[in-house]
C-alpha positions in Angstrom: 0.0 0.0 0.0 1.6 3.5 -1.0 1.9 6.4 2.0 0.1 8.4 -0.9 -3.5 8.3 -1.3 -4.4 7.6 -4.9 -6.5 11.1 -4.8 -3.2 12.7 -4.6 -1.3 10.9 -7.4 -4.1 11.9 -9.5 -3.6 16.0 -8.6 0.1 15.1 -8.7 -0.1 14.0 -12.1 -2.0 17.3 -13.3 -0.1 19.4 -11.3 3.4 17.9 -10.7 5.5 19.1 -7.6 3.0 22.6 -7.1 2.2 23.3 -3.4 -0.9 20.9 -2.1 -2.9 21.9 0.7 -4.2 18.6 2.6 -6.1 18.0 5.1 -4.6 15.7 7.9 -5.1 13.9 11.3 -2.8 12.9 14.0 -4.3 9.6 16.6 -3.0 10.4 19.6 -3.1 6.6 21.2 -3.4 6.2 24.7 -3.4 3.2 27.0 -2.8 2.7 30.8 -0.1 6.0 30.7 1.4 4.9 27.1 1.5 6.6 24.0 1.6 4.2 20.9 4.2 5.6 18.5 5.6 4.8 14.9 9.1 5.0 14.0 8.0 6.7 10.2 9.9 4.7 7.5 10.6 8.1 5.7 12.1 10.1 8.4 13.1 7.0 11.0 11.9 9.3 13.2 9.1 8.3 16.4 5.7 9.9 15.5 2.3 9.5 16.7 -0.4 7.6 13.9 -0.7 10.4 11.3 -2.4 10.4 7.6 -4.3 12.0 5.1 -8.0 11.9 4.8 -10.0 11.0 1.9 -12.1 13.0 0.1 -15.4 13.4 1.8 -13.7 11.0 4.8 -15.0 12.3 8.6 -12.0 13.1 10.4 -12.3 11.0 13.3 -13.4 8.5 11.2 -10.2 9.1 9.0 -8.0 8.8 12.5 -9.3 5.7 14.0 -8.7 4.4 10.2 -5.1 5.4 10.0 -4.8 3.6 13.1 -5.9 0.3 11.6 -4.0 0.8 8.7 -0.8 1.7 10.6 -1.1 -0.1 13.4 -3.5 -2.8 13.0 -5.5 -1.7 16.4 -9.1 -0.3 16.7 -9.2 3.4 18.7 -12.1 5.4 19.9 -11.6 8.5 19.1 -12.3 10.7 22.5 -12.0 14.3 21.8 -10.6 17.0 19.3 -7.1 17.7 21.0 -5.5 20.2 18.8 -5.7 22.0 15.4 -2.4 23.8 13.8 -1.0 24.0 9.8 2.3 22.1 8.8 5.3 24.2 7.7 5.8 23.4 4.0 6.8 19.7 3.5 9.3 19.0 0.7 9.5 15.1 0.0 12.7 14.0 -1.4 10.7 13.6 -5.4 10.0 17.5 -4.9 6.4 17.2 -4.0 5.1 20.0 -1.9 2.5 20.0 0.9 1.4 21.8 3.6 -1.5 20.0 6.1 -4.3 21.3 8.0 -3.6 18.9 10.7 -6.1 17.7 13.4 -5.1 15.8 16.2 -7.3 13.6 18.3 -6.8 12.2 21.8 -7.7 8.7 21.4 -8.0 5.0 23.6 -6.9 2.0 22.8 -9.5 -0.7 21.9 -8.2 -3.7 20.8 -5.2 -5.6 18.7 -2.0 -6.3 19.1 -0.1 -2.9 17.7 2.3 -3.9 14.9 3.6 -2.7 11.7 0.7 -3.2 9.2 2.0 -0.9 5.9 4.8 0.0 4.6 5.2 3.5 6.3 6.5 2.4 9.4 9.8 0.5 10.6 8.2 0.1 14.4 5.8 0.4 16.9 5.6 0.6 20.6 4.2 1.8 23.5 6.1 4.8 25.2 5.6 5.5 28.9 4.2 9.2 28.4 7.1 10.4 31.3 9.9 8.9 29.3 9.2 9.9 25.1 11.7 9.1 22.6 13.0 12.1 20.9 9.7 13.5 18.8 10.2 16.6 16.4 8.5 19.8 18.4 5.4 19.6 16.5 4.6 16.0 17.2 5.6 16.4 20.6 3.0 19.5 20.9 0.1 17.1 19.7 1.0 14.4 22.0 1.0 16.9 24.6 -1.8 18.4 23.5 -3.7 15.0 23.7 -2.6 13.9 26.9 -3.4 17.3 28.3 -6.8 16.7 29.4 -7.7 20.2 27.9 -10.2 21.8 25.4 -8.4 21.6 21.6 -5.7 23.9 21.5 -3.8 25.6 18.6 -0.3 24.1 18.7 2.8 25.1 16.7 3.1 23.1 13.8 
């Protein structure tokens, strides 16, 4: 399964590298004081479950389905966490995007969390007081998530 939704190949193809706007979502996992994070296979960097929603797609219906896809484990999706745009991404073919991204603080339902796609080299549960590195604006989601708060705007 390609990282890139199909809808996006298509504009790619009409477009080529132009600057995309896309909407996103970030699944912040949580389960008895653990985080489940992905090392992404593009960065090797530790991430929460992020991805692109579909056209038409519900957000929270897009999260707990990145989740699956990631992951392989069903979420509930609790509560809006956060809202915040991307700095421009540059991918390594020269395609272009910046995300509206929406982050969701979400439980654990059930599976066994493993890698399911080719995105991701790992996953595991983090104790939420001892993180691996995370770049500052995944860090501000899980935070944001874990927070207990109404959604915030955090720095992307």
């Amino acid at each position: 399964m390609s990282p890139t939704p199909d809808f996006v190949l298509a504009l790619r193809e009409r477009i080529g590298h132009e600057l995309l706007w896309l909407p996103g979502v970030t699944a912040v996992v949580v389960h008895e004081g653990r985080v489940l994070l992905t090392r992404r296979a593009d960065t090797g960097e530790w991430a929460p479950i992020t991805g692109i929603l579909e056209p038409g797609e519900e957000p929270a219906v897009g999260a707990a389905r990145e989740a699956l896809e990631e992951c392989g484990v069903e979420i509930l999706v609790e509560r809006l966490a956060g809202v915040a745009c991307t700095d421009v991404r540059e991918y390594p073919n020269g395609d272009r995007s910046v995300y509206l991204d929406l982050a969701f603080a979400c439980a654990w339902v059930s599976g066994e969390p493993h890698v399911a796609d080719d995105e991701n080299l790992e996953v595991a549960w983090w104790p939420l007081d001892a993180l691996p590195p995370l770049s500052a604006d995944h860090r501000a989601r899980v935070d944001a998530a874990t927070s207990g708060e109404q959604a915030a705007r955090f720095l992307g």
